[in-house]
C-alpha positions, 0 to 999 in steps of 0.5 A: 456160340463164339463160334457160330457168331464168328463168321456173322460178326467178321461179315459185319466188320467188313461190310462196316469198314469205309472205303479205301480212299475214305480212310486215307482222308480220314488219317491224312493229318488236318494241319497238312491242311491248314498248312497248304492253305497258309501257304496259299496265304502267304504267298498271296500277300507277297505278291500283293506287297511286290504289287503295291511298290510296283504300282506306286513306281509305275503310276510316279513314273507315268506322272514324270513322263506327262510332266516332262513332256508337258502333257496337259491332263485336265481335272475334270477327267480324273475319277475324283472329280466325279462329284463335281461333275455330278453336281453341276450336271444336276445343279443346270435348269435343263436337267432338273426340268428334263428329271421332272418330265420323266417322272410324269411321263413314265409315272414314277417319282422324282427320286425314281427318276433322278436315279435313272439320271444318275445311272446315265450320268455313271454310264457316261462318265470316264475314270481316266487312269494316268497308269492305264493310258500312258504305260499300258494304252499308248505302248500298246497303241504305238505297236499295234499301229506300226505293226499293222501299217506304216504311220505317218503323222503331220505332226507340226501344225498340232505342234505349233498350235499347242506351243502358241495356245491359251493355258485355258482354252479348250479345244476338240478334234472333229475326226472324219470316221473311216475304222474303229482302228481311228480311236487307236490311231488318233490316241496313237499320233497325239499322246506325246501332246495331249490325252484325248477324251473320245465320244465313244459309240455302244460297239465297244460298250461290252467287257472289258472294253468298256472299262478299258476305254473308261481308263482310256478317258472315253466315254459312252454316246448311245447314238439311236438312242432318243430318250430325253432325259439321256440326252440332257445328260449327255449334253450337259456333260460335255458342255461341263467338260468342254467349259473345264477345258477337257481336250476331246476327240469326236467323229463328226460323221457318227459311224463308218463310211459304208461307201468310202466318202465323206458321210453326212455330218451329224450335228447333236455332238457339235451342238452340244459343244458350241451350246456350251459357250451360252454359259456367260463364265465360259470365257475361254477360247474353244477351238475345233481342230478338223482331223484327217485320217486315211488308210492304204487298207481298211480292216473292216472294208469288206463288211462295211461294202457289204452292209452298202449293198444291204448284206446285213452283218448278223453277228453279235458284238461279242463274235466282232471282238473274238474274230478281231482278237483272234486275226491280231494273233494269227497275225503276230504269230505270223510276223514272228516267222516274217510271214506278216506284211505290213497294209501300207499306210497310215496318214493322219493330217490337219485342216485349219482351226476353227474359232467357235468364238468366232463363229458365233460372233457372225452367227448369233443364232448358233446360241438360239434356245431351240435346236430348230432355231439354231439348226441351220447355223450349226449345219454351217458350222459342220459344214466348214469343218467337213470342207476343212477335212476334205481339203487336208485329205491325204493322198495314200498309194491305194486311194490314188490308183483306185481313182487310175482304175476307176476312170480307165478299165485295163492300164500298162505301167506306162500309163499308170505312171503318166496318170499318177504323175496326171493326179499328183498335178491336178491334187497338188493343194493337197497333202502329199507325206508319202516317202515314194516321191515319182510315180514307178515309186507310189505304184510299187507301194500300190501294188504290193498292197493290192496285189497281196490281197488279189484286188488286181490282176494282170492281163494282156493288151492288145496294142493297135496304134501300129496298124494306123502306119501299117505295122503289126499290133502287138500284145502288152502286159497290163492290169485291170481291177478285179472284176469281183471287187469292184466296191472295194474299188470304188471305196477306195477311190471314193475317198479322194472325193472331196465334200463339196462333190459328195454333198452335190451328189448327195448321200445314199441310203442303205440297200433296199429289201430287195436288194438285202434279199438279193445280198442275202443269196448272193452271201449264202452262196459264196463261201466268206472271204477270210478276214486275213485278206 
């Protein structure tokens, strides 16, 4: 019978026995373990605890930086003065009565609606981060810009006028709008100064960006949006800000110049601003400094040109920020191997300060209870500091001699220079910071720039004038605008233009659906242009 079984029972054993791997687990001791997860432990807490000093060290030594430059940072920009904010956000009349509305329109209670409010309030609100800005942003900032362009700032007039300010007088900066590369120029030229709080639009309202401006001390503006009870937070926060004296950047032009001249301005921001002088305790003086940026190369000019003639941009913000993201590396891989050039300049300038007080003196009516009563003097008040812009307006090589190719076809050198030298002449008031100072200087530093990304070409010119005496005519070498860039052209001459001619012209709406069709076809069958250029 042991016998018989014998087989049976070796056949059970085996088929009973675990796999291989099993049995290995199975006899690997447990305080192996537990032994790699405390070490997983440890080696976490230390870097926690090299963490802690490390930021402690950056964060005082930020704090030395702001002092020892006399940098002003106002309270109320900190986090720890949301509370404060909060309270006279919902402690005005305005926003009590405007919560009241919305519970009655959207048939919800109070409580429901001034938790909506809150929500507005958070989404707006920015969380200022000494570290964040003064030893992450602005590094970042200043080798981003001087990466990519060859910065020029005015930096004495935004000098003297600090040293000579009022402690507590609040002051805004009115930027005109030309690329989203404006928020890091403009943080760029004034850190060493002031820290700038931007009014933000929902382009970069997606992660991380959003936290990342928030630290920056930006915060949100959703500028289609038409609910009420949003727009009396809004207002209301900024005029608490703008009465504590927070120091603000705004683009009075709302988005980006599709056509590259001066854009309508737009007047909710600049209303909220100067509402806040009806509060009888605001006393202190608001200044409303008009801001200039230009570029010899825009990065989004393509797409913005496009979206002028009606090529709609399809894609979502998300696929912008990769596509940005990933030309900013292709484009440091390349200037590592000394491949990447430089888009020439950068030029930040600025026009007069504008007393508000004043303003309002003169202007009474910019004060009226409502907004169609106060319209008309807010519109003049946008339009002083648009006309300000325009005429600070610096001169970049690439906007001059667009202008040259936009009012002459075919030019030789010759009469490249004597127009230029023709333009320097007739735009003398304006601001000139170019290091180039004859005109062979400011065309070679055009023509690098457009000859790098193709925008003109050489051609030949028949040279006549001899055949009036008799002689031979002969052929010179000349340059014309690319006949396929022609908007690019435009752009950038349009930029010269200044606000009094573009207001008389008027402003041109977006393409048509005809043409957004015909841009449509023209898109689908030309391959895209590479962002690089």
């Amino acid at each position: 019978m042991f016998k018989r079984d014998a087989p049976w029972s070796g056949a059970r054993l085996r088929r009973a026995s675990p796999p291989k791997g099993a049995l290995e687990a199975r006899t690997t001791p447990l305080h192996y373990r537990d032994l790699g997860m405390t070490a997983l432990l440890i080696l976490a807490a230390v870097l926690v605890a090299l963490a802690i000093p490390v930021f402690v060290y950056a964060k005082k030594h930020a704090r030395r930086f702001q002092r020892a430059r006399r940098i002003r940072i106002n309270r109320f920009k900190l986090k720890s003065r949301y509370a404060a904010i909060e309270l006279e956000v919902f402690g005005s009349a305005e926003v009590v009565q405007t919560v009241q509305g919305y519970a009655k329109e959207h048939h919800v209670s109070i409580d429901e609606a001034r938790e909506q409010a809150g929500k507005y309030l958070r989404e707006i609100v920015p969380k200022f981060n000494l570290l964040a800005y003064y030893r992450i942003g602005a590094p970042l900032a200043r080798a981003i810009m001087n990466f990519l362009y060859r910065v020029v700032v005015e930096r004495r007039p935004i000098r003297d006028f600090t040293e000579h300010l009022q402690r507590d007088a609040s002051v805004v900066f009115i930027i005109n709008h030309r690329s989203n590369a404006d928020y890091v120029l403009v943080a760029h030229m004034l850190f060493k100064f002031i820290s700038l709080s931007y009014a933000i639009g929902e382009w970069a309202r997606v992660w991380p960006l959003n936290h990342v401006f928030k630290w920056f001390g930006g915060y949100f503006v959703r500028r289609r949006y038409r609910e009420p009870l949003y727009h009396a937070i809004l207002s209301k926060f900024v005029q608490t800000i703008t009465k504590h004296g927070v120091t603000q950047g705004v683009f009075i032009e709302g988005g980006l110049t599709r056509d590259g001249a001066f854009q309508k301005p737009k007047l909710g921001m600049l209303d909220y601003l100067v509402m806040a002088k009806s509060d009888p305790t605001f006393t202190a003086p608001l200044y409303l400094i008009p801001t200039v940026v230009n570029y010899d190369r825009v990065l989004e000019d393509r797409n913005l040109t496009e979206e002028l003639i009606g090529r709609e941009e399809r894609r979502t913000k998300g696929e912008k920020l990769r596509t940005t993201f990933s030309y900013l590396f292709k484009s440091s891989i390349r200037g590592l191997f000394s491949r990447f050039s430089r888009y020439g300049y950068a030029i930040v300038t600025f026009g007069e300060p504008v007393l508000v007080d004043d303003f309002i003196r003169a202007h009474p009516d910019a004060l009226a209870p409502m907004f169609e009563e106060r319209k008309a003097a807010i519109q003049q008040l946008a339009e002083l500091v648009m006309t300000e812009i325009s005429n600070a307006f610096p001169v970049t090589p690439v906007s001059l001699v667009a202008t040259l190719f936009a009012r002459n076809g075919v030019m030789t050198e010759e009469q490249i220079f004597a127009g230029i030298a023709q333009l320097r002449e007739e735009w003398r008031a304006r601001p000139w910071l170019l290091r180039e100072k004859t005109p062979k200087e400011i065309w070679r530093a055009a023509h690098f720039v457009l000859t790098l990304r193709k925008l003109i070409v050489p051609v030949d010119q028949w040279h006549d004038d001899l055949f009036d005496q008799g002689g031979i005519g002969t052929i010179e070498d000349a340059w014309e605008w690319n006949p396929e860039e022609k908007l690019l052209r435009d752009y950038y001459a349009n930029a010269l233009v200044s606000f009094e001619d573009v207001k008389r012209r008027g402003w041109p709406e977006r393409g048509s659906k005809a043409q957004r069709l015909k841009g449509s076809e023209e898109a689908a069958a030309q391959p895209r242009r590479a962002s690089g250029l």
